[in-house]
C-alpha positions, -999 to 999 in steps of 0.1 A, spaced: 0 0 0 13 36 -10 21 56 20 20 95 21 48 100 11 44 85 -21 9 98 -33 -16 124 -29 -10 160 -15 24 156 0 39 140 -25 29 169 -47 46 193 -23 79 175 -20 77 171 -58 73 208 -56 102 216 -38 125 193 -57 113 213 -88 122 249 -76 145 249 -46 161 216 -50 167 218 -86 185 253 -81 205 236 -58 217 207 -83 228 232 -106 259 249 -81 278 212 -72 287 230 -34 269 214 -3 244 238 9 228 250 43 192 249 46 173 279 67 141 274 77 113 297 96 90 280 119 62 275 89 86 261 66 103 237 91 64 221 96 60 222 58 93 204 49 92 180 78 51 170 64 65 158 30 101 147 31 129 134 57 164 148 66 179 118 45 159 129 14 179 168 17 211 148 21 207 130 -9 199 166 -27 230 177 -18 215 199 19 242 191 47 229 212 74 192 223 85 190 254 111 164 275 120 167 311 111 155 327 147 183 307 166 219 315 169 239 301 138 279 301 135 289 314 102 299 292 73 314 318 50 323 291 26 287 274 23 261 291 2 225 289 22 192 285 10 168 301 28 130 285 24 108 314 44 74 334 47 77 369 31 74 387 68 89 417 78 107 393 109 119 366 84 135 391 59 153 413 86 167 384 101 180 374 65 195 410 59 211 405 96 235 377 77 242 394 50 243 433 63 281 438 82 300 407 78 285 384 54 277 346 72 274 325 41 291 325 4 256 335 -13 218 332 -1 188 315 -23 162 329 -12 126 310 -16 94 327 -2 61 305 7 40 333 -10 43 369 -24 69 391 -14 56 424 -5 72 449 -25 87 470 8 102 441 20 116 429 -15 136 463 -20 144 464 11 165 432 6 177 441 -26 189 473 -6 212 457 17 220 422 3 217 426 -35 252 415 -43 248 376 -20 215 367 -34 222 344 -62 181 336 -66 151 346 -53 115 334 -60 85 328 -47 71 293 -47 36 295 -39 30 271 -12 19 285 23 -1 254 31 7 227 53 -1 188 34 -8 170 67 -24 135 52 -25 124 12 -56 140 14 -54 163 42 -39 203 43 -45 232 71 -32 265 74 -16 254 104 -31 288 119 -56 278 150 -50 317 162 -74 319 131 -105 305 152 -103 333 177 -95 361 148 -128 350 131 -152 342 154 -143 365 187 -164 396 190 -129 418 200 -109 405 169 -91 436 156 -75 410 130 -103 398 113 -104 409 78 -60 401 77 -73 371 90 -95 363 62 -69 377 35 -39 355 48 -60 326 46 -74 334 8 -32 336 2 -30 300 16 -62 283 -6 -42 299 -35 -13 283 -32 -25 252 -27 -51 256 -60 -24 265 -77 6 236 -63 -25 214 -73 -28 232 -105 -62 237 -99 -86 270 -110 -117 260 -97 -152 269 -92 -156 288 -59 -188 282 -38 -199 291 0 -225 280 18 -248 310 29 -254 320 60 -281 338 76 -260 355 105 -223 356 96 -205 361 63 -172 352 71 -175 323 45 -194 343 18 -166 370 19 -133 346 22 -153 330 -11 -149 362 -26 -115 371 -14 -105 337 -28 -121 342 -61 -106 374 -69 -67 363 -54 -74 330 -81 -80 355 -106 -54 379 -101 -28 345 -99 -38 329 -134 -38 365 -153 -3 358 -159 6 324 -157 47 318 -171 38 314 -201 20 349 -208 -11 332 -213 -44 333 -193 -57 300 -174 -89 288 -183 -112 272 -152 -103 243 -142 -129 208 -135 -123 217 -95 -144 228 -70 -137 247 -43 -164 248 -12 -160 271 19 -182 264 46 -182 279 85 -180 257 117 -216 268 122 -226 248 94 -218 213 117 -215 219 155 -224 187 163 -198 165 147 -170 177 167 -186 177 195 -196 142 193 -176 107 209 -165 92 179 -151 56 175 -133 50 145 -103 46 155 -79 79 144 -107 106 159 -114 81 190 -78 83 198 -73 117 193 -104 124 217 -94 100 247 -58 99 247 -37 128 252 -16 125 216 7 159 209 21 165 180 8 135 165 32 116 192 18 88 212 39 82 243 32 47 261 45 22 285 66 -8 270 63 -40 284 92 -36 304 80 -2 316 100 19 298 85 49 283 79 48 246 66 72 219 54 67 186 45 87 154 12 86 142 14 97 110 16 81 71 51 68 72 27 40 96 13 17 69 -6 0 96 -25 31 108 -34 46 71 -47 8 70 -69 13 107 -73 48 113 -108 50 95 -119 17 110 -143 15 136 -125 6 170 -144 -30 169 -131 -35 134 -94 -24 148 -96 -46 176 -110 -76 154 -75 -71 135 -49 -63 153 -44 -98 171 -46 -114 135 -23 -93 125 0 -101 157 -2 -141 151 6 -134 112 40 -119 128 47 -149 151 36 -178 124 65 -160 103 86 -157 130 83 -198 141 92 -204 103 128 -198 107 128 -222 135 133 -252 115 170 -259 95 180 -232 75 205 -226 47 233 -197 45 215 -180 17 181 -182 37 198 -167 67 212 -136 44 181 -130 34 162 -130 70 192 -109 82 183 -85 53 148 -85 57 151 -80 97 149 -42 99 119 -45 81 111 -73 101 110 -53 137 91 -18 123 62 -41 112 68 -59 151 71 -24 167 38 -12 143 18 -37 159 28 -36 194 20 3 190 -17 -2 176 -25 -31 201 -15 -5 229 -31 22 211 -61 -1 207 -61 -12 238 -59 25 262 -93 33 236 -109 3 248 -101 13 286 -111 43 283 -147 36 264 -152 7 286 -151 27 320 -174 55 309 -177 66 266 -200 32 260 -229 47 280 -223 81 269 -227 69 234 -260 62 233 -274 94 246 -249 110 224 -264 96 190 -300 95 203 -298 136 204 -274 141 179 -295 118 153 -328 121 167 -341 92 166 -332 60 183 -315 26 174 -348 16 163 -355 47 145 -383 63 171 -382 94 169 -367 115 203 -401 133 215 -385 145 248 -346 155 245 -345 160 283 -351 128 290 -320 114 271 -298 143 286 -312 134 323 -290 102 330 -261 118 318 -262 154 339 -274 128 373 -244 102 367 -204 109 378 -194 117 343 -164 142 340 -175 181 336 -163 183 295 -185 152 289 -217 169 308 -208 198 286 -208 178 248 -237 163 261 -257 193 269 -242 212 237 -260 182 216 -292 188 235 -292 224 228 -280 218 188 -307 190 186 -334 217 197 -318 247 180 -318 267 209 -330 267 242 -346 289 264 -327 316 293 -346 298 320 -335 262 312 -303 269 300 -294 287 334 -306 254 352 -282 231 329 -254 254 336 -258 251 372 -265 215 373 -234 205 349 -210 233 378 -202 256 353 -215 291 367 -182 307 364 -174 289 332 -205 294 312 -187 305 283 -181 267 273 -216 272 264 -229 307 253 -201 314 229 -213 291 206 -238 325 197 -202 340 182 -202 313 155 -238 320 147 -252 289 165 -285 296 181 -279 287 218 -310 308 230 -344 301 208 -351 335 199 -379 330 170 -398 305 156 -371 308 126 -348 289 144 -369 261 164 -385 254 122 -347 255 107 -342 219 104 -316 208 80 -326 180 54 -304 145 59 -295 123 28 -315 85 40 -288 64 51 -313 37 65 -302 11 39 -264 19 50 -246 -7 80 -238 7 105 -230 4 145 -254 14 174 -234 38 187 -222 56 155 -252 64 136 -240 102 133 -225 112 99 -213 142 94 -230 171 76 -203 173 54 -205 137 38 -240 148 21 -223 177 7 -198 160 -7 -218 133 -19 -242 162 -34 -216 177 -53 -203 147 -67 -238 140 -76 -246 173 -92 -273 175 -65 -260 205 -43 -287 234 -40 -278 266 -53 -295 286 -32 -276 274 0 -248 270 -16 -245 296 -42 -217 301 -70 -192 325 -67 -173 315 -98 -185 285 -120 -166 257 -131 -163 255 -172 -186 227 -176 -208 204 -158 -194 185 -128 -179 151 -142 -178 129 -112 -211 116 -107 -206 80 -110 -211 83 -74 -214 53 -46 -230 58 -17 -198 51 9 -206 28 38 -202 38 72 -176 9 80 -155 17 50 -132 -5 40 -100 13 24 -83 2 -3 -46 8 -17 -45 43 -17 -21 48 -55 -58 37 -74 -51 56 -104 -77 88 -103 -93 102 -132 -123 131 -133 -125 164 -104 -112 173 -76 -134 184 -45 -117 208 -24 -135 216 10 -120 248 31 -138 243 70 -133 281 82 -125 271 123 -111 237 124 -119 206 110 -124 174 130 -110 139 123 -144 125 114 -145 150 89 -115 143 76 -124 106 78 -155 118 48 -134 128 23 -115 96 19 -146 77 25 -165 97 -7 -127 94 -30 -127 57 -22 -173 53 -31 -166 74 -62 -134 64 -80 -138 98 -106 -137 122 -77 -109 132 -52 -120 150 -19 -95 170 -5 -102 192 30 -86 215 46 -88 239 73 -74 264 93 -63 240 117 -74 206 132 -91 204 161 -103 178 189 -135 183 209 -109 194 241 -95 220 217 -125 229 201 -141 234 238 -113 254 249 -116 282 221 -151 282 220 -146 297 265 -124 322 253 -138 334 225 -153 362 247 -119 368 264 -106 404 253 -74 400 238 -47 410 274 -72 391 298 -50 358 290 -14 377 302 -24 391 338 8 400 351 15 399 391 42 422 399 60 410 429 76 436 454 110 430 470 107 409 499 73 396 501 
């Protein structure tokens, strides 16, 4: 099975790369220094490793904040965003006493024109190149990109943002560059909304930046529409999926176990601490991490005994040339021994954790979220679902999802009642877990009869399999299934910008809740869907486009956001949303001697 590395979004960056910076490299036979910003360090380190810059000739990797030691006879290549911090600190090497033999400079995005002359000012003479390369993005998973910006969230969405609109433009900048790494002008639409705009306007910003790129493409000539399209959608749009328990296996994880970085640490079973990477370089986890957890735990142990049976194979006699090969194949051997005993531990802390108190949350979770029960009765009395949860020792976050779902499955409650679930889930001083939601445009108080009729339509999934206690798809599945479909209405989803011609992927399968992935290099033919979530995206989300790519073989999904989120995360934001911007940096100024 391809990993990411091999296919999909990052191999397009790292192709990328090689193309422009690398290739300059080649051309000048002299081992060069690589400096890197904070951005570009997460970029490079998403699509390649340090032995794959050896091997193109880059020695050394250093970050361009820290202190470096000269090299005057290395020339440097310096991969960074075109800020006024980066490019002072690049004139700083060059200005008095020159630190390396010549600078090739590579911006993420546009150069500001200030900044530009302002180089060419001081450090004309040591720049042998400078270009910008488009590519402000971050390629997290083969079909996976964020802005890597969750400041973003709290820009948008907080009603004392003084950032907003330079929000909103940076971000436009970033779906740009990745259209255009993916070579892709497409159709822009939004999905309308009846109190905020914030995706209506980044649609437009978009649009017009898209325009403004293709007018003058290298070769003079101006780029016709492409097959894409390109959907921007608020958080608003679907509170509920990341709010919800999830159990496939990736989003579980990231929900229950505290996993930074994408780095799991765990306890080996000699009790030493041990981390692992959770990323695509894990064939085993693109393989599970859109499985549900009884699916993952079904195969793991198979997967174990498959390991031993080929281990009790070399048992028996063996010849010299049988034992070269097994000595060959034995670093191989141990990652695919280590990738197991990771999952089955991974596997396992999930299970503990859904075992001593998720399971029972579940139910109540999927009855509100859904409406309806396992049986598919409708839920007359929402209180009386919520009930066991608020009267049983469940921790305070969990009482919280559980009450946001109530709230989202009535659109809106009213002051009295809301005031009585705040003080029966102990959050008096911390209410803003709650009422903040209003800043994304999500009716927390029932204030007309517009919002207590607004119910959004479902695609019937009754004929689909799935488990008791994940009947919940998220919203974004039918859109993508729409659009693949032709099917997407234009009033709630109007056009900015058209695609040439009508949408060609609509040999579209309905995907299955327990999706069963296949080898991920299936060659692709027909559109890209590109889905921009303004405010975090959430792993079940992410778990949708590769479930609709994989139903409908003539359609890619790719989604992105301005960051990823987990429901802690998301939580977390939401309370200090209403923060003004100092309230986080009190300062206590001690005096001497007390």
């Amino acid at each position: 099975m391809a990993t990411g590395a091999e296919y999909g979004l990052k191999k397009i960056v790292w192709q990328k790369i090689k193309e422009t910076i690398i290739a300059d490299c080649r051309k000048s036979e002299v081992w060069k220094i690589m400096i890197l910003d904070n951005f570009t360090t997460r970029l490079l380190s998403s699509c390649c490793k340090m032995s794959d810059l050896m091997s193109e000739g880059i020695t050394i990797v250093e970050d361009l904040f820290k202190s470096r030691e000269p090299v005057p006879e290395m020339k440097a290549v310096y991969f960074m965003s075109p800020t006024a911090k980066c490019v002072d600190i690049f004139i700083s090497d060059f200005k008095l006493k020159p630190k390396y033999k010549g600078a090739y400079v590579y911006f993420t995005d546009y150069c500001p024109d200030d900044l530009f002359n302002k180089m060419k000012l001081f450090c004309a003479k040591h720049i042998k190149v400078c270009k910008e390369i488009n590519m402000s993005f971050l390629p997290l998973e083969t079909q996976v990109f964020t802005c890597g910006n969750p400041e973003a969230f709290r820009s948008i969405y907080s009603p004392h943002s003084a950032d907003r609109g330079l929000t909103l433009e940076t971000l436009a900048d970033q779906i740009v560059t990745l259209c255009a790494t993916l070579e892709e002008y497409p159709g822009v639409r939004y999905k309308k909304d009846t109190t905020l705009d914030y995706a209506k306007i980044l649609a437009e910003l978009v649009d017009n930046k898209l325009a403004r790129h293709y007018e003058l493409d290298e070769n003079g000539k101006k780029k016709e529409k492409t097959q894409a399209q390109l959907l921007i959608v608020d958080r608003a749009f679907d509170p509920v999926s990341p709010i919800l328990h999830e159990l496939t296996y990736q989003a579980m994880a990231y929900d229950l176990i505290p996993i930074k970085n994408d780095t799991y640490k765990y306890k080996g079973k000699d009790g030493s601490e041990k981390e692992a990477l959770l990323n695509e370089g894990d064939e085993l986890w693109v393989k599970l991490r859109h499985l549900h957890i009884a699916e993952v735990t079904e195969q793991i142990p198979k997967l174990v005994k498959e390991i031993s049976a080929n281990k009790k194979q070399t048992d028996g006699k063996i010849s010299i040339g049988g034992l070269k090969h097994l000595m060959k194949q034995m670093p191989a051997f141990r990652k695919q021994i280590a990738e197991k005993t990771v999952h089955l531990t991974l596997a396992e802390d999930c299970m503990t954790k859904f075992q001593s108190s998720v399971e029972k949350l579940c139910k109540a979770e999927q009855d509100l979220a859904v409406g309806s029960d396992v049986e598919g009765q409708k839920v007359k009395d929402p209180m009386r679902t919520l009930l066991p949860v608020l009267l049983n020792p469940y921790s305070t976050h969990d009482k919280i999802r559980a009450v946001l779902l109530y709230i989202f499955s009535l659109n809106g409650t009213t002051e009295e009642n809301l005031a009585k679930l705040i003080q029966h889930v102990k959050i008096e001083t911390e209410r803003e877990y709650i009422t903040n939601w209003k800043e994304l445009g999500v009716p927390i108080i029932s204030t007309s009869s517009f919002f207590s009729s607004r119910k959004l339509s479902r695609r019937d999934r009754s004929q689909e399999e799935m488990y008791n206690l994940s009947r919940w798809v998220p919203i974004i599945k039918d859109v993508m299934e729409d659009v693949v479909d032709n099917k997407l209405d234009t009033k709630e989803w109007p056009h900015q910008s058209e695609c040439p011609s009508a949408w060609n992927g609509s040999r579209a399968v309905s995907a299955r809740q327990k999706h069963k992935p296949s080898a991920q290099d299936d060659h692709r033919t027909g559109s890209r869907l590109i889905i921009f979530i303004l405010g975090g995206v959430s792993y079940s989300e992410l778990r949708c486009a590769y479930e609709v790519t994989q139903a409908c073989k003539s359609c890619e999904v790719i989604i992105g956001s301005t960051h990823l989120l987990t429901p802690t995360t998301l939580l977390e934001d939401i309370r200090d949303l209403s923060k003004k911007p100092m309230e986080a940096f009190t300062i206590v100024e001690e005096t001497a001697g007390s």
